[in-house]
N, C-alpha and C positions, 0 to 999 in steps of 0.2 A: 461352789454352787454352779451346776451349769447356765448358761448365759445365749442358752440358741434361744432364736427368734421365739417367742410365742404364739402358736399356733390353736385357732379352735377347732373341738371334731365334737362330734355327739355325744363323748362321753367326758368331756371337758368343761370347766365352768367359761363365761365369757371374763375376757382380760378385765373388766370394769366391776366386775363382781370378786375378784381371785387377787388376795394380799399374796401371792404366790408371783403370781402376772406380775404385779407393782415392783418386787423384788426383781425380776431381773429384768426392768426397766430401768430400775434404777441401779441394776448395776453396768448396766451397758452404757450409763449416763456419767458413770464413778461419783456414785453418790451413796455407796453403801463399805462400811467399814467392819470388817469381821474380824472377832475377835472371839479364841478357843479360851478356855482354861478357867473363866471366872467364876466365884463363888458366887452363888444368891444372897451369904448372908452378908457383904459387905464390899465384894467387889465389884459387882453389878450395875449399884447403886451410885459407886463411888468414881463409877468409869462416866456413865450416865451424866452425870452430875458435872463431872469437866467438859464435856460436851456439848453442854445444856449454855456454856457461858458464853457463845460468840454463836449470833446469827449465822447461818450459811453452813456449820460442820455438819460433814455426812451424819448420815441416820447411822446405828450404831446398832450390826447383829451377832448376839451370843449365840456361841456353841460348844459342845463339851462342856457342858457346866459340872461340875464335882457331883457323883452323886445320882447323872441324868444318862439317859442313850442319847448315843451323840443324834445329831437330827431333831434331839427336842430343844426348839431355839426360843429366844428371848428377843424382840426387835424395840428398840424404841429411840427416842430423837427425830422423830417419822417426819415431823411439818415444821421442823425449826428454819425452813428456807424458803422462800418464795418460791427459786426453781423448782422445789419439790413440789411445793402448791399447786403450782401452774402446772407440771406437767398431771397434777394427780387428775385436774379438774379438765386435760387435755388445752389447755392454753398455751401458747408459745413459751417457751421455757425461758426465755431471756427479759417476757416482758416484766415491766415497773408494776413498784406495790399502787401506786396509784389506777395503774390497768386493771391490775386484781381487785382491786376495789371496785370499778364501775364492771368487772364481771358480777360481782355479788349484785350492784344495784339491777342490772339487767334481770339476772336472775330472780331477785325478790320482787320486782314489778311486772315481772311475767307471771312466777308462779306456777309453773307448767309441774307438772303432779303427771306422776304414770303407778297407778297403782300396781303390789306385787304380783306375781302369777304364785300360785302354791303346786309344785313338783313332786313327784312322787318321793328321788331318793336323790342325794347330794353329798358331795364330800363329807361334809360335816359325818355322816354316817358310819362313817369308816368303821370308826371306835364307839360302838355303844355300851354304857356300862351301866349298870341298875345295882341295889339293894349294896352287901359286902362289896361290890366290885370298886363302887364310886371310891375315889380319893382325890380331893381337889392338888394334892402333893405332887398327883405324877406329872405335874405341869413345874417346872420350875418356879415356880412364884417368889419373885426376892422381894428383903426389904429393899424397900428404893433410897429410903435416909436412914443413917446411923441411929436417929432416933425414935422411928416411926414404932409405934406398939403393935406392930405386926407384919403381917404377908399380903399383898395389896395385889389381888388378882385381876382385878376390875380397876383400871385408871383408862387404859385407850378403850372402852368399852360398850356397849351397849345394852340398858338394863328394859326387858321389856313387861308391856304389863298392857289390861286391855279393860275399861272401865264396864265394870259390870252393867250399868244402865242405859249407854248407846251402842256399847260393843267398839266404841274409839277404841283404837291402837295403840299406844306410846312409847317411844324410846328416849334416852336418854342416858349422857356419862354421868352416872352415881360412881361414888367410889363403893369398892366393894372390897371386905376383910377375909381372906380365907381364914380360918380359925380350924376348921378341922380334917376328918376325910370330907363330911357330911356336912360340914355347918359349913354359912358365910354369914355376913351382915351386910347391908346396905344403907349409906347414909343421904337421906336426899330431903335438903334442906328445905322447910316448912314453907307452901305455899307454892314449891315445883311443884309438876306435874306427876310424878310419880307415889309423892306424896299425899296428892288427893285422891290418885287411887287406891291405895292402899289403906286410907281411913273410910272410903266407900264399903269396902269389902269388911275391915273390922268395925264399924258402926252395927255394921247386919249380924256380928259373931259369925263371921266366914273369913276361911283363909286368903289371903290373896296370891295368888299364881303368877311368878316370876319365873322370868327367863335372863341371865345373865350373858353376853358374848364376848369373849375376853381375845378375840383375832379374827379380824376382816379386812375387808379392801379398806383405806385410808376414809376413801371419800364416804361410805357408809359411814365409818365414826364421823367426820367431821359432820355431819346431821345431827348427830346424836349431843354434838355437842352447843347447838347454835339455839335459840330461841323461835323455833317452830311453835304458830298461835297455838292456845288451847283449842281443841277439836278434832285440830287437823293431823294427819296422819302421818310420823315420820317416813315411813315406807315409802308414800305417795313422794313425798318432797324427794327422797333420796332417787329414787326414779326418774324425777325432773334432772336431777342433777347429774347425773350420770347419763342421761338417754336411754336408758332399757329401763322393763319392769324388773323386781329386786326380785331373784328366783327365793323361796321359801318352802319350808318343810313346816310339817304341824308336829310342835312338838309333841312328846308321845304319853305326854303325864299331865299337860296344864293344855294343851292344844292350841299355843301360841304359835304365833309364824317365828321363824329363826330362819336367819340367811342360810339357804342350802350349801354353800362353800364355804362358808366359814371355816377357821381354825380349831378353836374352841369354845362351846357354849354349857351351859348347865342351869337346869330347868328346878324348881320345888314352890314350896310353900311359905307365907309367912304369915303366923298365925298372931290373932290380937294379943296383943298384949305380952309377948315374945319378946323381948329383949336383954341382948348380953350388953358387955362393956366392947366398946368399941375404938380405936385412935391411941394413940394420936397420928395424923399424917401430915408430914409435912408440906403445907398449902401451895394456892398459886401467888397469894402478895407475899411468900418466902422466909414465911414464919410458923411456928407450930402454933396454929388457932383453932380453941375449942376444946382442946383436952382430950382426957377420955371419957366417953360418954355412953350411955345404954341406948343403941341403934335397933333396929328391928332384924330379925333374924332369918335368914332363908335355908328351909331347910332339903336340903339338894336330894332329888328324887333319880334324876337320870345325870347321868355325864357322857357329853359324847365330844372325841376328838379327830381331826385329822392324824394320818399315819405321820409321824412327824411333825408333830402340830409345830405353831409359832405362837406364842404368848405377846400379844400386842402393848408396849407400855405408853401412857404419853402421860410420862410426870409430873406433878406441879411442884415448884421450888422458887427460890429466887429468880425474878425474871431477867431474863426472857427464856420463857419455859416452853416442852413440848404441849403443856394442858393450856395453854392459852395464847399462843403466837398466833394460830392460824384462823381463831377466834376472832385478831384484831382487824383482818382485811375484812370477815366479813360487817362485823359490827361498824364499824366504816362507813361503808355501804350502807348499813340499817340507819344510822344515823342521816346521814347525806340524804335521802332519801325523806324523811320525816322532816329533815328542816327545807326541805321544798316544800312537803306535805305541809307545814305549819306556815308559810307561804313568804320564805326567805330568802326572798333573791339573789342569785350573781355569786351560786355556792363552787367553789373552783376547785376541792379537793379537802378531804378528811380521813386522819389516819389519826386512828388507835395503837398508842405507842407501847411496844414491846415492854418496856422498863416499869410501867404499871399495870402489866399483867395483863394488858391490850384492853382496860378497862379505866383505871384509876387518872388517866392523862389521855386528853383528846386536842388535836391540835384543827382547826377548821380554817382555812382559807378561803376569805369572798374576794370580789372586786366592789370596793366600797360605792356604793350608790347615793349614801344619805348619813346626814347626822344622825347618830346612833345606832346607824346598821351593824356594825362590829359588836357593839352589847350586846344588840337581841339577838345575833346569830349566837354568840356564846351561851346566856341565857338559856335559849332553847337547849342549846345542843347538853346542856348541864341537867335539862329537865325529864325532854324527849325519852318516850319508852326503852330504845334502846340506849343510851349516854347514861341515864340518870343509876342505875344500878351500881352502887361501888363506885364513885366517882370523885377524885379529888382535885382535879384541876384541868381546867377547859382553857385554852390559848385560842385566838382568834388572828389571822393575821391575812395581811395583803394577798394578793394571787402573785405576785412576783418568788413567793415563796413556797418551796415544797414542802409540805407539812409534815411528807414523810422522812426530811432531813433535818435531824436536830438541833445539827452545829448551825444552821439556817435559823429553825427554830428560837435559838437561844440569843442568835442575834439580834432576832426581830426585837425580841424582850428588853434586849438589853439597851437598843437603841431608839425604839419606836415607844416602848411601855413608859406612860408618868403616871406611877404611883398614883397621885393623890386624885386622879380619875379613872384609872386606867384596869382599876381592882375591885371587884366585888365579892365580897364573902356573905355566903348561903350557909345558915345553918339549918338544923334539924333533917339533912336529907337522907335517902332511901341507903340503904347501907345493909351489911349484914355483919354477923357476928364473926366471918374470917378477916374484916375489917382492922385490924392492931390497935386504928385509933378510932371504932367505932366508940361510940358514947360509953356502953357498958355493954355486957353479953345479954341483959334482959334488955337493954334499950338499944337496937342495932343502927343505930342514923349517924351521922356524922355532918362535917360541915365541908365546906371545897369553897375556891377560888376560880373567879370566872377573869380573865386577862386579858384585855384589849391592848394587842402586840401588833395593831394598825399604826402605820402614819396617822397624826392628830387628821381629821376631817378636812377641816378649815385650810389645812396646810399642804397638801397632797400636790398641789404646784410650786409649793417654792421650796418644799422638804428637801434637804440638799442632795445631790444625786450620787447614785449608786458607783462603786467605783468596781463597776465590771467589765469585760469587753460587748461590746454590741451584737448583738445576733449575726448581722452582716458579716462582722469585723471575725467573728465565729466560725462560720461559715466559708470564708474566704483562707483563714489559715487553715482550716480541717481539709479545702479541696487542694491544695499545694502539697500540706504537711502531713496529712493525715495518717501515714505512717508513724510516726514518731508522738503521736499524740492520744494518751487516754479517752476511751469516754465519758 
């Protein structure tokens, strides 16, 4: 891939907007791993999949795939790293997941929205194809697990759709089945946002009008992937987050916006009462949940690519996955946030642990102020809009502790936690049915553990002391020795 500077001219998209840009950022950073030769139907997946098992390994791009012209590439393992995070979001690239975290609360208490501009004509155009021409095939689409029940073109993606009664916008990562030239399905579980659109449109016996984006810049999908309120407009936020407005084209069949540089998108219909069989895919808590099931069906009118498109992946599997890492900095933040909101003092850091899918395990650090501050922060934080979704176990602990290190973490537990107060079990909570040990598939709740991994209260002056070196004492051999000494 060549690797010169990226430059903008009039006939170029902006770096912030162009998964092309990202790429050779990140390869001038050596954070991109190319690899020729692999099959979609199992070595793709399977390469993916090792990759996927250690925080920090580059993002991983196929080419020559068996089958494909070379140039039609495959990229995924995009946000399994902080670095990569930070530099997607233009953040200092060495900073801590803690840092990443109060960028997200910044961000979510500002709010700052730039709505998109709509542009005449945009990469995306390159490749327009209608009627016989459409085949969702000429994209490499692999299976991503040995045992998935199909071709999963829609994982790193953006599923767009626009409510018939305020003209609201919305985007979102639905997964998405390619099934034929012409068919896909979309599965977005009861009570998204996508979902309500879509039963608006077939309440009335009207189709609903989708747009699918299966390769863009990073940071566009990570919107697509976060908990944006109902109303408000992905676009707008995505805008915020990037500093420009999101250039957009109207697409030519449903008259949605679709990012004008995009990779690849594909626009149709989903008409009431339309469903095939759909799954299984293997999920982000790392198990096959949910089966196969009859999902609503999109039926693909236009397909348009870039000349050499890139198929964007970010798979969900055993964690710590590409569909839910870069989810846990922000939700973090969303949390951290609401337990100030809920009016929780002396909150020093919260991190959404990789290992439950940046959902299922939340660890909260306060500086204790009062008897029973450690409960209610956990409590909450087990409750709170953001925390409470899929959630099996809340840890609370001192500020001397980094919550986003575990081996830290599991000390606290083991040395600060007494059981016979220190543990509260919540049942019947918010859950869903990718859950393993949700209740049952019609009943989606579950229960969790809230952990007070504080020094006892009472105790907090005579709790025996730490045996570590002193900040000073820190400080003093880093300015002598600092050569010879890790960060």
């Amino acid at each position: 891939m060549n690797t010169d500077k990226y430059t903008r001219t009039a006939d170029t998209p902006s770096p912030k907007q162009d998964l092309r840009a990202w790429l050779r950022e990140m390869e001038e950073l050596g954070e991109i791993q190319h690899i020729a030769g692999a099959d979609r139907e199992r070595e793709i997946g399977g390469i993916v999949d090792i990759y996927q098992r250690k925080i920090g390994n580059p993002a991983v791009l196929f080419d020559e795939v068996p089958g494909y012209p070379k140039g039609h590439r495959v990229l995924a393992n995009i946000l399994t790293s902080i670095r990569r995070i930070n530099r997607t979001l233009g953040l200092p690239i060495e900073g801590t997941e803690i840092e990443l975290v109060q960028h997200w609360r910044k961000y979510m208490k500002e709010a700052k929205t730039i709505p998109p501009v709509e542009v005449e004509t945009g990469s995306i155009l390159e490749n327009v194809y209608t009627g016989d021409e459409i085949d969702l095939f000429k994209i490499p689409v692999p299976k991503w697990h040995e045992h998935d029940g199909g071709y999963y073109i829609g994982t790193g993606d953006m599923v767009i759709m626009r409510d018939p009664d305020t003209g609201w916008v919305n985007y979102g990562a639905y997964r998405v089945q390619a099934h034929d030239k012409k068919i896909a399905t979309v599965m977005c579980s009861k009570g998204k946002h996508g979902d309500m659109i879509q039963r608006k449109y077939h309440e009335r016996g009207l189709p609903c009008p989708v747009v699918v984006v299966a390769g863009m810049h990073p940071a566009l999908f990570m919107i697509a992937g976060l908990e944006i309120p109902h109303g408000k407009n992905e676009f707008d936020a995505a805008g915020g987050l990037i500093g420009e407005a999101v250039e957009v084209i109207k697409g030519p069949k449903t008259g949605l916006p679709i990012p004008a540089h995009a990779e690849i998108a594909f626009e149709g219909f989903i008409y009431p009462n339309d469903k095939i069989d759909e799954g299984p895919l293997g999920e982000w808590t790392g198990y096959y949940a949910g089966g196969l099931k009859k999902e609503p069906v999109i039926h693909v009118e236009t397909l348009m690519t870039r000349n050499d498109p890139v198929l964007l992946g970010a798979i969900p599997g055993i964690p710590p996955d590409d569909d839910s890492f870069y989810r846990g900095s922000y939700r973090s933040g969303a949390v951290w946030n609401q337990l100030e909101a809920a009016g929780v003092p002396e909150v020093k850091g919260v991190w959404s642990h990789a290992a439950g899918g940046s959902r299922l395990w939340l660890t909260v650090a306060i500086k204790q102020q009062y008897a029973g501050h450690a409960k209610q922060a956990g409590l909450i934080a087990s409750q709170c809009h953001a925390g409470a979704y899929v959630n099996r176990f809340v840890v609370v602990v001192d500020d001397d502790i980094n919550p986003a290190d575990m081996d830290k973490v599991i000390w606290a537990m083991c040395t600060r936690c007494d059981p016979r107060e220190g543990m509260e079990i919540l049942r019947g909570c918010w859950s869903s049915a990718l859950d393993p040990m949700a209740y049952s598939e019609k009943d989606p709740r579950n229960a969790r553990v809230v952990i007070d991994a504080c020094k006892p209260f009472g105790r907090r002056d005579t709790f025996p002391i730490v045996v570590r070196a002193s900040e000073q004492l820190e400080k003093d051999v880093r300015a002598k020795f600092g050569q010879y000494l890790p960060n």
